[in-house]
C-alpha positions in Angstrom: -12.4 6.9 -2.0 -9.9 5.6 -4.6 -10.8 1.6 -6.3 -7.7 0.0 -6.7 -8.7 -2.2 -9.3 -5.8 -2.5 -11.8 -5.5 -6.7 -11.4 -9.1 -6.9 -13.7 -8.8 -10.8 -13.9 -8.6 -11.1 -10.0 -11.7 -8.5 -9.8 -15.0 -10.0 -8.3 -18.0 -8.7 -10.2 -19.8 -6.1 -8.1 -17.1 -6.3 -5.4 -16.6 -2.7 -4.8 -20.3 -1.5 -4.9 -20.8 -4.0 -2.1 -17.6 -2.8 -0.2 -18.5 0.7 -0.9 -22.4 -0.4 0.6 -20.9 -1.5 3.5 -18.8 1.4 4.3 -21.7 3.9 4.0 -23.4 1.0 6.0 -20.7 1.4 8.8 -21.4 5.7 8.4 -18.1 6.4 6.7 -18.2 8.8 3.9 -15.8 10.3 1.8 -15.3 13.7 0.1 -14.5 12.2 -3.5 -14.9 9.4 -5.4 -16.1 7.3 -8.2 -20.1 8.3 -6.7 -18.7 11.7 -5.8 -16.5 13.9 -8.2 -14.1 16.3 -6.5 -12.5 17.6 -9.8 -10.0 14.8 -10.0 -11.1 11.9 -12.0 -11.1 8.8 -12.5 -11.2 7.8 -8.8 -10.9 4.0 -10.0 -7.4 2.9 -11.3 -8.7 0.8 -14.1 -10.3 4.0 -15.7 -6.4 5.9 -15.2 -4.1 4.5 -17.6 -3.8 8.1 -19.7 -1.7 8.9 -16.3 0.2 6.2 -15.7 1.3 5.9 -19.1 2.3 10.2 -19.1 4.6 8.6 -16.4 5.7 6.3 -17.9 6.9 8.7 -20.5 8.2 11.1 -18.1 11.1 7.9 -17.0 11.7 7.1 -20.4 12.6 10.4 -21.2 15.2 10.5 -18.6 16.1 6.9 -19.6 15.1 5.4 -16.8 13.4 2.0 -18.4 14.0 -1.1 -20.0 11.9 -3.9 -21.6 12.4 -7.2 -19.4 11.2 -11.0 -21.1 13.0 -12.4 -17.8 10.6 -15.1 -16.0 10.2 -15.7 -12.6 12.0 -19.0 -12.8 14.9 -17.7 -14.8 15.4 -14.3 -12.6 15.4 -16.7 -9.3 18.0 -19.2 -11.0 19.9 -16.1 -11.6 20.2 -15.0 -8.0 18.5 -16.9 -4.7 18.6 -13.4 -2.2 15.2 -12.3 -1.4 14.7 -8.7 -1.0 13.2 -7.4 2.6 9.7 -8.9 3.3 8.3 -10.4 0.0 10.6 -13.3 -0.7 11.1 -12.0 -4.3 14.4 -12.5 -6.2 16.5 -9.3 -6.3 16.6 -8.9 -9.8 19.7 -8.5 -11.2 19.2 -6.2 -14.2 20.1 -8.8 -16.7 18.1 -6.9 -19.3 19.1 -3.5 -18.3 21.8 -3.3 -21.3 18.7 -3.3 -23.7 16.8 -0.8 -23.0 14.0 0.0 -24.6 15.2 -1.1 -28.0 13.3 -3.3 -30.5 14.6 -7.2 -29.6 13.3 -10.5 -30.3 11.6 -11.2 -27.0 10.7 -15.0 -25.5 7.6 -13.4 -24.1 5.5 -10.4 -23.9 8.2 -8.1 -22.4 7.6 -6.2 -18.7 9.1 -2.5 -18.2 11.6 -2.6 -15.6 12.8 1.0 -13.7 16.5 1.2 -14.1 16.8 1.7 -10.3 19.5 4.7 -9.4 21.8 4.0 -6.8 22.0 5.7 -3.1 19.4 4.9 -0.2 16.1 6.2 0.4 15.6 7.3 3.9 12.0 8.3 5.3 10.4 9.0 8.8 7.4 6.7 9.8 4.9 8.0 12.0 4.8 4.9 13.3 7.8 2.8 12.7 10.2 5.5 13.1 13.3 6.0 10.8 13.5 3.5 7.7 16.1 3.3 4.8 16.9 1.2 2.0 19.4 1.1 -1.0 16.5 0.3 -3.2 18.9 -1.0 -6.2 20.9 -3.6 -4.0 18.3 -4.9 -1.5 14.7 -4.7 -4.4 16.5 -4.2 -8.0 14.8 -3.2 -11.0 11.2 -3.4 -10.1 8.7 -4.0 -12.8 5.9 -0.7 -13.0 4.4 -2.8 -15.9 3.7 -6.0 -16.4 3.8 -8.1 -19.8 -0.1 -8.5 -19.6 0.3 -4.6 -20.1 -1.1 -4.3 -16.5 0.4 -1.2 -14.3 1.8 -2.3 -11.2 0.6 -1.3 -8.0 4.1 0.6 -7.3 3.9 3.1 -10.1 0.1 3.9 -9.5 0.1 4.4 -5.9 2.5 6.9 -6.9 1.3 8.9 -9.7 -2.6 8.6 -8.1 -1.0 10.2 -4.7 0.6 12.9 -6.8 -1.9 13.7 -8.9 -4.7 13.5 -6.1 -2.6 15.9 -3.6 -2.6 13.0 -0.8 -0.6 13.8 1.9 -0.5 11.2 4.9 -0.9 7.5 4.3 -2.1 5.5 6.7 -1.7 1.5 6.0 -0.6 -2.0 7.4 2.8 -2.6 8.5 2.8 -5.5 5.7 3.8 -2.9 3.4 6.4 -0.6 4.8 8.8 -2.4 2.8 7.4 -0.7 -0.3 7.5 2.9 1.4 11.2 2.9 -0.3 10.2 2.6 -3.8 7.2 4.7 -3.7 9.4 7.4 -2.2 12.2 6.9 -5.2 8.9 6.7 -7.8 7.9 10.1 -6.3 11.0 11.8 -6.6 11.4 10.5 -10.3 8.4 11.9 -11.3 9.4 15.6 -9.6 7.3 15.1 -6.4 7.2 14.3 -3.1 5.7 11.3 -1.6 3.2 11.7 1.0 4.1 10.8 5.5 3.4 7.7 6.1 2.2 5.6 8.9 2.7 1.7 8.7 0.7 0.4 11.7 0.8 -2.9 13.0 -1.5 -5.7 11.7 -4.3 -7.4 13.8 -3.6 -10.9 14.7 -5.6 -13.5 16.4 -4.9 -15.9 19.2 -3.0 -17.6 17.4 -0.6 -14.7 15.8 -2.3 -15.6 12.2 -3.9 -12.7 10.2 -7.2 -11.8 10.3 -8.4 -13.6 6.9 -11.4 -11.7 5.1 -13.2 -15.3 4.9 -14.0 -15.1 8.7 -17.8 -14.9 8.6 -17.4 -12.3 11.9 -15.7 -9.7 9.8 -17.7 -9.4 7.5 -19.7 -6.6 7.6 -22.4 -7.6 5.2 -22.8 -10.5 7.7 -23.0 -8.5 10.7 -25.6 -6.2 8.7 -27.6 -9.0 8.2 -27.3 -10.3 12.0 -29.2 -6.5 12.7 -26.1 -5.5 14.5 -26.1 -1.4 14.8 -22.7 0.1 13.1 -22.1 2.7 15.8 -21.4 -0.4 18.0 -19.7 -1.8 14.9 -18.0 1.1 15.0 -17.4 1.5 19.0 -16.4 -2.5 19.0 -13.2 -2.3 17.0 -12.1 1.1 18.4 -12.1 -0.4 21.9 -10.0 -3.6 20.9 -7.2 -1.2 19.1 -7.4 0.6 22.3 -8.1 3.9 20.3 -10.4 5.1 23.1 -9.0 6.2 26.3 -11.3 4.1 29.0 -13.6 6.5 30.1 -15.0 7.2 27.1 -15.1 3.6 25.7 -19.0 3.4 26.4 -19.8 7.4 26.6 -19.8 8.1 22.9 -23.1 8.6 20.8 -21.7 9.4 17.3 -19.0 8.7 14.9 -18.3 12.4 15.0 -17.6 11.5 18.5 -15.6 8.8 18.0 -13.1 11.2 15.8 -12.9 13.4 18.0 -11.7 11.5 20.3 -9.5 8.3 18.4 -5.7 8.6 19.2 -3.4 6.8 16.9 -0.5 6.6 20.1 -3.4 4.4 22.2 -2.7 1.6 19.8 -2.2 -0.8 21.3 1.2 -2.8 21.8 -0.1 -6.4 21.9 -0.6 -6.1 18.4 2.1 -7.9 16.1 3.8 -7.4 12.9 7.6 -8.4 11.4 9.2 -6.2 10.5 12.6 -6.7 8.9 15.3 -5.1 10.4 16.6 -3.5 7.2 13.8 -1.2 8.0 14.8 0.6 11.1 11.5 -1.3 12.9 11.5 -1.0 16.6 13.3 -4.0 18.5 9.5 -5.5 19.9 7.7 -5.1 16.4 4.3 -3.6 17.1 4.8 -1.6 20.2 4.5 2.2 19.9 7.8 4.0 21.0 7.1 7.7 22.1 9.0 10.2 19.5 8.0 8.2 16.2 5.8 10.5 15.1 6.4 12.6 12.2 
């Protein structure tokens, strides 16, 4: 169990202790984490900034970052292409000349990775083959931000390293940051985990499932005195994780592992996918052979 907590400001006070409530709730455990110490502390991200910034380091040793005072508004005026999936301004490396020298800055500088060209190429589980020249189609991404915040990118990365994660399971929403995370890895002298971008859950309507809908909330469903096995057994069946003749046979979460197939998802569910991925040509619908 790992807290991804890094954006403090955007942090609700007692958050996590309810979300990690509701998860024991549900009868998911987990062999380490901030209640349970397996050797590797800190399990939450605020606590880890002794590691990111050893990483940090480690790229500017090889001279792999710059300071950047660029603002949004002046790095879109600069260039209008959006990069795969996020609508973000490839950023041109108008800064990259710099370095990490001493300047006058307009504003509390970010550190920008001096992206090295050539294409990243992976195997999803899931969405199959996937490649990206990372400095043509993303940039110079920021790893930390002028508020002195780590970015998600660079802590995934060095908390997957350092942790000994192997697979990654996640939504398909962010398979466009496999690339860089990959690259990150690499930089650092590792090797990212496999991962597995599965398709996100829609309703009738094709929208997201938003968090605000009272009926997914499991503190709500708690308090209706719903059971969590049938919490549990309820959104297996809609994934179609369950082959159908044990949909209403199973008595146990142990059970329900057992049994769960990640190739019975199931292809009604949607996600886009840009192309630049290597996504199938129906987004969401599994294709024998994608697994790793």
């Amino acid at each position: 169990m790992r807290v991804e907590d890094l954006d403090q400001p955007r942090l609700v006070a007692g958050m996590v202790e309810e979300q990690m409530a509701d998860l024991r709730w549900l009868g998911l455990d987990w062999d380490e984490g901030p209640d349970t110490d397996g050797g590797l502390a800190p399990y939450t991200q605020s606590e880890g900034g002794r590691f990111y910034d050893a990483a940090l380091e480690r790229l500017r040793e090889a001279d792999l970052l710059y300071y950047c005072d660029c603002s949004r508004r002046e790095i879109a005026g600069l260039i209008s292409a959006p990069h795969p999936g996020e609508g973000e301004a490839v950023y041109p490396g108008r800064c990259r000349s710099f370095g990490l020298r001493s300047r006058e800055f307009r504003r509390p500088p970010a550190i920008r990775l001096a992206v090295p060209e050539g294409r990243i190429s992976g195997l999803d589980r899931w969405q199959g083959p996937f490649s990206q020249d990372v400095a043509r189609e993303v940039g110079d991404f920021v790893l930390r931000r002028g508020d002195g915040v780590t970015t998600y990118q660079l802590a995934v990365v060095v908390d997957d390293l350092r942790m000994g994660i192997t697979e990654v399971v996640r939504g398909a929403d962010l398979l466009s940051s496999a690339p860089r995370q990959i690259l990150l890895a690499q930089l650092l002298g590792g090797r990212a985990p496999s991962f597995a971008h599965l398709p996100m859950v829609v309703d009738s309507d094709g929208q997201r499932l938003a968090k605000r809908n009272p009926r997914l909330q499991l503190r709500d469903r708690r308090a209706a005195g719903e059971r969590p096995f049938e919490v549990l057994m309820e959104m297996a069946n809609f994934l179609g994780l369950l082959p159908a003749e044990q949909a209403t046979e199973l008595a146990s979460l142990d059970e329900l592992v057992a049994c769960a197939d990640l190739s019975r998802l199931r292809g009604l569910l949607e996600v886009s996918v840009p192309a630049a991925f290597g996504a199938p040509e129906q987004p969401g619908v599994h294709r024998p052979g994608n697994e790793a």
